[in-house]
C-alpha positions in Angstrom: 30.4 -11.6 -2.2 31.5 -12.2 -5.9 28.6 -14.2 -6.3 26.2 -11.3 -5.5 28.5 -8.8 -7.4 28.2 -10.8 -10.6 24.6 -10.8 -10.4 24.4 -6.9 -9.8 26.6 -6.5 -13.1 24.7 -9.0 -14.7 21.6 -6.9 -13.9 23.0 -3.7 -15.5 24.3 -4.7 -18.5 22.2 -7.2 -19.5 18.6 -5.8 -20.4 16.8 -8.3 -22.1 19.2 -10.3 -23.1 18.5 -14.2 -22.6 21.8 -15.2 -21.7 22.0 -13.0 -18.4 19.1 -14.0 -17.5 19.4 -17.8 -17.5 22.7 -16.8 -15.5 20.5 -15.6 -12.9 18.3 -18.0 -12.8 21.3 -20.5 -12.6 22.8 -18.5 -9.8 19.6 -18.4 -8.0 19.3 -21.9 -8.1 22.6 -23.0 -7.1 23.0 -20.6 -4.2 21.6 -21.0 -0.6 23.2 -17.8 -0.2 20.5 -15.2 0.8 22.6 -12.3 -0.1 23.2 -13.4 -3.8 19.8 -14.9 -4.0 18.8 -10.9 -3.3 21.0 -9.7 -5.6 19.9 -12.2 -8.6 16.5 -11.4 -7.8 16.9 -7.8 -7.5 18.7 -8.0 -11.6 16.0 -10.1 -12.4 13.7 -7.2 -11.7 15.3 -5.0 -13.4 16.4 -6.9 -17.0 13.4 -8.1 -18.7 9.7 -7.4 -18.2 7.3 -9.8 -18.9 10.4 -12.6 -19.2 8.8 -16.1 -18.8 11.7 -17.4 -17.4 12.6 -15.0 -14.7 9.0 -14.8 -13.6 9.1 -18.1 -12.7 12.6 -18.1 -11.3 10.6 -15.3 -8.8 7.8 -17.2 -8.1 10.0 -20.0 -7.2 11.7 -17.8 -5.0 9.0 -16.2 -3.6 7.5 -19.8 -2.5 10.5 -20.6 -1.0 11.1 -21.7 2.4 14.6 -22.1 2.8 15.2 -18.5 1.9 14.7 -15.4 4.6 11.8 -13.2 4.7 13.9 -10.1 3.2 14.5 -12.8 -0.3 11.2 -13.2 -0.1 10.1 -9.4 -0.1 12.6 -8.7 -2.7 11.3 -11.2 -4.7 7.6 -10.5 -4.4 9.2 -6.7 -4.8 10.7 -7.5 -8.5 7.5 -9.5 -9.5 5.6 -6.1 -9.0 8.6 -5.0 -11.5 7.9 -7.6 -14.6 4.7 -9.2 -13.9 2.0 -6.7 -15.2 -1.2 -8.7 -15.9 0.3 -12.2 -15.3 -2.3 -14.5 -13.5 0.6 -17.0 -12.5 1.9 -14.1 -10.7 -1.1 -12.6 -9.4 -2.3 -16.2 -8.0 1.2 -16.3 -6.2 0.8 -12.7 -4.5 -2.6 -13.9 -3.6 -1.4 -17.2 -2.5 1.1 -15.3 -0.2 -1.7 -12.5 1.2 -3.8 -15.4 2.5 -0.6 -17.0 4.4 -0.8 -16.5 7.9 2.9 -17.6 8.8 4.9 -14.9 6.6 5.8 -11.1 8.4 3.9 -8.5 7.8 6.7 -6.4 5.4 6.5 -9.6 3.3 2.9 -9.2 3.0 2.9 -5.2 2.6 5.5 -5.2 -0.5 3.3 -8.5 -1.9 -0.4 -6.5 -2.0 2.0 -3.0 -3.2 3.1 -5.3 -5.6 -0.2 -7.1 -6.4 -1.4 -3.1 -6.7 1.0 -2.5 -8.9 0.1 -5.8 -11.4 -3.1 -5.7 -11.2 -4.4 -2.2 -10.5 -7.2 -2.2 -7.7 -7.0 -5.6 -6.8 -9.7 -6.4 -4.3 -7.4 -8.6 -2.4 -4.7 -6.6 -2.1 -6.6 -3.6 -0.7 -8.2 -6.3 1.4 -5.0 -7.4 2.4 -3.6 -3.9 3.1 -6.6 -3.1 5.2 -6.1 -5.8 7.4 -2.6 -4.4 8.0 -4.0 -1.3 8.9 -6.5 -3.2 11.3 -3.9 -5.1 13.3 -3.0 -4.7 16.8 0.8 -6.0 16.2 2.2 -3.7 13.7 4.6 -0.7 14.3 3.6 2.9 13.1 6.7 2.4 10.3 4.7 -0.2 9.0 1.2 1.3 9.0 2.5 4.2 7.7 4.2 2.0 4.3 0.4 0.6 4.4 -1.5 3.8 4.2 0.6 5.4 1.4 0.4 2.0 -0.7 -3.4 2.1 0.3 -3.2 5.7 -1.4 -1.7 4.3 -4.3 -3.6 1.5 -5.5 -7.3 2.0 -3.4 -8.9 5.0 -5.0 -12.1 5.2 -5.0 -12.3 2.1 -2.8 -14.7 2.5 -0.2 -13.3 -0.2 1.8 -9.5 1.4 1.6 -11.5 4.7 2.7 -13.3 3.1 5.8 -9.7 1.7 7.3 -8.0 5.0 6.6 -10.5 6.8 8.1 -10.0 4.6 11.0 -6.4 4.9 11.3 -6.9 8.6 11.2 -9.5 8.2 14.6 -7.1 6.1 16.2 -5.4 6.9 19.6 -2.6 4.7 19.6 -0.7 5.3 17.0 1.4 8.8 16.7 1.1 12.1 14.6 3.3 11.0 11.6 0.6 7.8 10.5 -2.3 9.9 11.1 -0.7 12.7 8.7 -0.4 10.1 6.0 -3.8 8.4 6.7 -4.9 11.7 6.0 -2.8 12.3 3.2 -3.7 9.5 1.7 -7.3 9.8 1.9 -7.2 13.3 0.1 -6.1 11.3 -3.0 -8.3 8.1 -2.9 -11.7 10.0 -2.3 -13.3 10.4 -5.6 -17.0 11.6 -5.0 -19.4 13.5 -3.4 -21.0 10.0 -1.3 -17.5 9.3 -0.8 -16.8 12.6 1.1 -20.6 12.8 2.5 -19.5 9.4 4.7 -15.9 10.9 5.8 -17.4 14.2 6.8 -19.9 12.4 8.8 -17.4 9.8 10.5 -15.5 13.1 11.8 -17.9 15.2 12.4 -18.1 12.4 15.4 -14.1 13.2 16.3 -14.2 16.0 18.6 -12.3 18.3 18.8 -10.8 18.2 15.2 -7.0 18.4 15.2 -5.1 19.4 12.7 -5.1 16.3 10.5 -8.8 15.6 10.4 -9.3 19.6 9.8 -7.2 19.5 6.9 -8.7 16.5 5.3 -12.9 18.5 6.5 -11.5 21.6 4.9 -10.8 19.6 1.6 -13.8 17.6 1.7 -15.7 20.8 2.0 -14.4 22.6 -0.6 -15.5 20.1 -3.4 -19.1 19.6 -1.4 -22.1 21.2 -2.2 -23.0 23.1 0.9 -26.3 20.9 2.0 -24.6 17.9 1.6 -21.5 19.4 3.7 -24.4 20.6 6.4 -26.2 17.5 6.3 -22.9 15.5 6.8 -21.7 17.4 9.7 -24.8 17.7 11.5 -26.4 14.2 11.3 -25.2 13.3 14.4 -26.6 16.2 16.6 -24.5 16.4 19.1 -26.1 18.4 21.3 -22.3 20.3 22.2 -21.6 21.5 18.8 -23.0 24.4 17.1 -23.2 26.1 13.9 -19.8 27.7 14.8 -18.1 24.9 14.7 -19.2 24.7 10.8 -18.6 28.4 9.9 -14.9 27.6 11.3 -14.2 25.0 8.8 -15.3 27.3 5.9 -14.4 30.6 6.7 -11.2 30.6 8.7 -9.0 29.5 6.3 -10.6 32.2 3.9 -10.0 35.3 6.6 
């Protein structure tokens, strides 16, 4: 529409300049459009960090409920965008995390963006995780969950305990356990941390390929007791020392 065209243009050619942005703001609140309000809100992203006003346009928008769920993700999408350290937007990602009536893409783009404000942000991880834990989501989805649980949960042991999870799980397919593992290769940052993943997997048997990958790393940045210890504390009585010397040697040979 022209509506929605105007607010792209408006977008890129008016970077921090007040005037464009109180023409967004104005279009957003004159439109029940949920095309333009997109494209206002998607400018507004874009044109002014930190702006006062165009926060709160967002929030406004983001609160909404009038507007469709994909106005609602961009919006909580361009908040990540301008509203570094501001508690009025942190409070309304949180607000939205804790709703139990908004889709699940809404509240995966609100805790990336939460992650992205507000840099390991218990309730967004928390949020994130419980993504990960549902019964209801598609693999596209988990997958978008893992990698922004890889971005913003390092060194969480929480964020760690739900990937490592994911990466166990039978019912979802090849591609989200590759990026559970992926991801977990980044946000492991200690020796305790890869003492309890080692363990957990040493429990998954046989390894495939993904949990292999993500042993073999663990392994490599373990001193060897604590790799031993981890991999044999459950003693299952089927596994033998083999099944250790495999995980450091073959990849050496």
């Amino acid at each position: 529409s022209t509506r929605r065209q105007a607010a792209e243009s408006l977008g890129q050619i008016g970077t921090g300049n007040e005037i464009a942005i109180a023409a967004l703001v104005q279009l957003l609140q004159s439109t029940t459009d949920d095309y333009t309000c997109r494209g206002a809100a998607l400018s507004l992203g874009q044109i002014d960090p930190g702006n006062e006003i165009a926060i709160a346009a967002l929030v406004q928008l983001l609160q909404s409920t009038t507007v469709d769920g994909y106005t609602r993700r961009q919006a909580a999408e361009s908040l990540g965008q301008i509203g570094t350290g501001n508690e009025i937007v942190i409070a309304a990602l949180v607000q939205l995390l804790q709703s139990t009536t908004v889709y699940d893409e809404i509240r995966r783009q609100a805790a990336e963006s939460l992650g992205q404000i507000d840099p390991g942000n218990e309730i967004a991880i928390a949020a994130l995780v419980q993504l990960l834990q549902s019964t209801t989501v598609h693999d596209y989805t988990l997958r978008g969950t893992a990698l922004r649980l890889g971005q913003i949960g390092t060194g969480n042991e929480i964020a760690i305990a739900a990937l490592v999870q994911l990466l166990q799980s039978t019912t979802v397919n090849d591609d989200t356990r590759s990026k559970a593992s992926y991801c977990l290769g980044k946000i492991i940052q200690n020796n305790k941390q890869r003492f309890a993943v080692v363990k957990a997997l040493s429990g998954y048997w046989p390894l495939d390929d993904y949990c292999y990958d993500l042993v073999w790393e663990c392994a490599q940045n373990m001193p060897y007791p604590d790799l031993y210890q981890a991999w044999h504390q459950r003693n299952f009585a089927t596994r033998t020392m083999q099944s250790l010397k495999k995980i450091l040697f073959t990849r050496i040979i």
